[in-house]
C-alpha positions as CSV (number, residue, x, y, z in Angstrom):
1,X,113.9,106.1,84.0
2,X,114.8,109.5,85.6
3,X,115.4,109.5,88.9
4,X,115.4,113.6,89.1
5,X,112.6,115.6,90.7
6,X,112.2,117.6,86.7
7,X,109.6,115.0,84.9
8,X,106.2,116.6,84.4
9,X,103.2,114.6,85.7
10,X,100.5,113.8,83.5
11,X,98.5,116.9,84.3
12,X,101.3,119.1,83.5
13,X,101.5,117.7,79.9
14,X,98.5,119.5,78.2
15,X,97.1,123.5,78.5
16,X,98.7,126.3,79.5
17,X,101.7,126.2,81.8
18,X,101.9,129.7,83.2
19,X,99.6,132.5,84.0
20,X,95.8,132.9,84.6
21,X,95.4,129.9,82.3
22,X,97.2,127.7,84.3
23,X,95.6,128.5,87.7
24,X,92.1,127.9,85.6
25,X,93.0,124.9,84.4
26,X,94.5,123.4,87.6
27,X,90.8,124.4,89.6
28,X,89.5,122.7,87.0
29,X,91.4,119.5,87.5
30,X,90.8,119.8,91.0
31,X,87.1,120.0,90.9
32,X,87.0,117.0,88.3
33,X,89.2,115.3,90.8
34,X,87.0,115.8,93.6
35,X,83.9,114.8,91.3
36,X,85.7,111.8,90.3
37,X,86.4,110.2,93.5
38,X,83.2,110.7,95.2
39,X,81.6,108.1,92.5
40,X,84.4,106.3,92.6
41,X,83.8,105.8,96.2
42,X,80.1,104.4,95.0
43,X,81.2,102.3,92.8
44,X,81.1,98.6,93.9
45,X,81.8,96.0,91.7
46,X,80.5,92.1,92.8
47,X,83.9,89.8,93.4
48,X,84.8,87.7,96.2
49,X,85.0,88.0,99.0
50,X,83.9,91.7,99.2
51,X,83.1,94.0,96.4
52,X,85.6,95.7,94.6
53,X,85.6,99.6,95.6
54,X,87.0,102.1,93.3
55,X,88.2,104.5,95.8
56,X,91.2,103.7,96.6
57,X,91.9,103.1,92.6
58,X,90.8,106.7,92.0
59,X,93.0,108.5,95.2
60,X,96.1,106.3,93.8
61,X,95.7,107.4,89.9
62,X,94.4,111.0,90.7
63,X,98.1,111.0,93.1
64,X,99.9,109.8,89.8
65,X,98.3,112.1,87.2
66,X,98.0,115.3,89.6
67,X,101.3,115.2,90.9
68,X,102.0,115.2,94.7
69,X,100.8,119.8,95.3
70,X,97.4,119.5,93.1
71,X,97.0,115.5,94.2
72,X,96.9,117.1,97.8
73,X,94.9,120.2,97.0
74,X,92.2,117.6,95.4
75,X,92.4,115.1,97.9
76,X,92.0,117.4,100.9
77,X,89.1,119.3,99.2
78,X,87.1,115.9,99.0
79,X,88.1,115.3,102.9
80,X,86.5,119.0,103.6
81,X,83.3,118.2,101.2
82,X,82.8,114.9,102.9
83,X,83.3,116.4,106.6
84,X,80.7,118.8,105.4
85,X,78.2,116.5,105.6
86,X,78.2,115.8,101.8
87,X,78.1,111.8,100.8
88,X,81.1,111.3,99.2
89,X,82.6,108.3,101.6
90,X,82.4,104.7,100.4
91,X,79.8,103.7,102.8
92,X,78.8,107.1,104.2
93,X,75.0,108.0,103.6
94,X,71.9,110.0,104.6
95,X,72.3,108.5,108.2
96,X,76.4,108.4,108.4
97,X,77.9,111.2,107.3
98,X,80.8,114.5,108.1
99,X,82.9,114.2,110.6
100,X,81.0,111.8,112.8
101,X,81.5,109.3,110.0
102,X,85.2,110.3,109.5
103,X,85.8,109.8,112.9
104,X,84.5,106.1,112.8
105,X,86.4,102.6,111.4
106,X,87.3,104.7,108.1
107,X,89.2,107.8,109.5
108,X,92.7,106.0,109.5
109,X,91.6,105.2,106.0
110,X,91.3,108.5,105.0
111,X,94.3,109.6,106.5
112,X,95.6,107.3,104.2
113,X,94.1,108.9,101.2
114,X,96.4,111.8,102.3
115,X,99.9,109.8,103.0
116,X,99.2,108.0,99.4
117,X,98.5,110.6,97.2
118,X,101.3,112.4,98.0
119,X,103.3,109.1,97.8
120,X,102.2,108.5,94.4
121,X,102.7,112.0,93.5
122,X,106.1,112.5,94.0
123,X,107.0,108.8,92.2
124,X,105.1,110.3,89.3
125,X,107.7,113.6,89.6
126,X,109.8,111.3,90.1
127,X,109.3,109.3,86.2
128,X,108.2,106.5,88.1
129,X,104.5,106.2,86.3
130,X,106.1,106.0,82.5
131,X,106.9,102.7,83.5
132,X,104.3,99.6,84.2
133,X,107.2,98.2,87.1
134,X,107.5,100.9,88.7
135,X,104.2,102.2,88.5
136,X,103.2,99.1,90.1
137,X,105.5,99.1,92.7
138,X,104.6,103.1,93.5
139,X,100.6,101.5,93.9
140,X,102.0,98.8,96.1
141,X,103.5,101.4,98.3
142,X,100.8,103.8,97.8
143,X,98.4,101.2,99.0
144,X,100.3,100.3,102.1
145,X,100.1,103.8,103.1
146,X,96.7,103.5,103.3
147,X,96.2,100.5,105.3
148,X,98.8,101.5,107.9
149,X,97.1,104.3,109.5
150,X,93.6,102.5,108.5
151,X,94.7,99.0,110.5
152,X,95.7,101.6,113.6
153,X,93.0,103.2,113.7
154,X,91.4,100.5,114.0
155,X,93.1,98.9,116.7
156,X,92.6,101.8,118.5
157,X,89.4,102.3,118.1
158,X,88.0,98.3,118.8
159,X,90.8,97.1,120.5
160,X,93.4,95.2,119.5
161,X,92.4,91.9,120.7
162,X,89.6,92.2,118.2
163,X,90.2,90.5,114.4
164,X,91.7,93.8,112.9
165,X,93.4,92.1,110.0
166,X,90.5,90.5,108.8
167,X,88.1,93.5,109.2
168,X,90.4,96.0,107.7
169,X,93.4,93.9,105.4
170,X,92.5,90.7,104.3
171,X,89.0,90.6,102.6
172,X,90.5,93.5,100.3
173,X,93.9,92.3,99.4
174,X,92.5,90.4,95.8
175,X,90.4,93.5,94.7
176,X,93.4,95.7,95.2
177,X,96.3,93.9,93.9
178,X,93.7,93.9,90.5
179,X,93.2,97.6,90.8
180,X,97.0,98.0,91.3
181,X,97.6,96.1,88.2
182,X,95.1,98.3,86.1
183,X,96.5,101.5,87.3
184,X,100.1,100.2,86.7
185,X,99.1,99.4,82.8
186,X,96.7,102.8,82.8
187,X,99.1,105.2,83.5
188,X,101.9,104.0,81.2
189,X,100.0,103.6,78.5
190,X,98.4,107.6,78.7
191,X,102.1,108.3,78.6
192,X,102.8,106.4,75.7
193,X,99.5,108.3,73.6
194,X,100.5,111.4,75.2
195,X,103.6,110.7,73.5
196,X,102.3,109.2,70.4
197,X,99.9,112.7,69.9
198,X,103.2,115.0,70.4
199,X,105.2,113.0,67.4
C-alpha cells in the first residue's frame, strides 16, 4: 500500500484531467453527489433494533471516491441545500426542516458529515481504499468522527444526565458495522475493475 499523498482517488481515474473538461466533470460529480445522499438519507431499511439509514454509508463512500477537496465541496453543498429549507436530512420533512432542524439532536451529526468525509478522503489519497483492511479501518475511523461531535451535541443540548449513548450510539452500532463492511468490500473491488478495464 502507498503511504504517499500521490494515489489518485476513484474520481480522478476516469475523464479529463485538466482544463474546462475537468472543472465540468467535477460539477458534475458534485451535483450527483449531492443528489445521491439526499436519497440516501431516505432510505431506511427494516433491521433491529432501528432501521438501517444509508446516510452515513453514502457521506463515507462519496469521502472515499471524491477525495478529501471535491468530498468537501459536495458535502458542504448538501449542508447549504438542506439549511435552505430543502428535505434532504434523514428525518427532516415538511414540518422540520433548514437550519432550525440542523440546529436540533442531528447538528453534531452533521458536523460529522464534515470531519468524515474529509477523513476518508485523505486515506483514499492516501491508497488506503485499494485495500478491504484498510478501507475498513478508514470507515471505522470515519464513523467515529461522526458520532463524536454527534454524542456532544447531544449532551449539550439534553443534558448529560440524560441516556445519550443509547439515544445517539448504541441502537446504530449493528447497522453500521454492516454498512462499514459493504463499503470496505465496494470500494476495493471498483479498484480492482477499474483496473481490470485499463489492462
Amino acid at each position: 500500500m502507498s503511504t504517499t499523498m500521490t494515489d489518485k482517488v476513484l474520481s480522478e481515474a476516469f475523464g479529463p484531467e485538466e482544463g474546462l473538461g475537468l472543472r465540468l466533470k467535477q460539477a458534475a460529480l458534485v451535483a450527483i453527489g449531492i443528489l445521491v445522499l439526499a436519497v440516501a438519507a431516505k432510505i431506511k431499511i427494516p433491521m433491529w433494533p432501528v432501521p438501517i439509514t444509508m446516510g452515513t454509508f453514502a457521506v463515507l463512500t462519496i469521502g472515499a471516491a471524491y477525495g478529501p477537496r471535491l468530498g468537501l465541496a459536495t458535502i458542504l453543498g448538501y449542508l447549504i441545500i438542506g439549511a435552505l429549507g430543502f428535505d434532504v436530512f434523514v428525518n427532516s420533512s415538511a414540518e422540520s426542516y433548514g437550519l432550525a432542524y440542523m440546529m436540533g439532536g442531528t447538528g453534531g451529526y452533521l458536523v460529522g458529515y464534515v470531519l468524515a468525509t474529509l477523513a476518508l478522503g485523505l486515506a483514499a489519497r492516501a491508497g488506503w481504499d485499494r485495500s478491504i483492511l484498510w478501507m475498513a479501518l478508514a470507515m471505522l475511523i470515519g464513523n467515529a468522527l461522526i458520532y463524536v461531535p454527534g454524542l456532544l451535541w447531544l449532551g449539550q443540548l439534553y443534558g448529560w444526565d440524560q441516556p445519550i449513548l443509547a439515544w445517539g450510539l448504541t441502537p446504530f452500532l449493528i447497522g453500521d458495522a454492516l454498512k462499514l463492511a459493504l463499503a470496505a468490500l465496494l470500494v476495493p473491488a471498483v479498484w480492482k475493475l477499474v483496473g481490470a478495464a485499463r489492462g
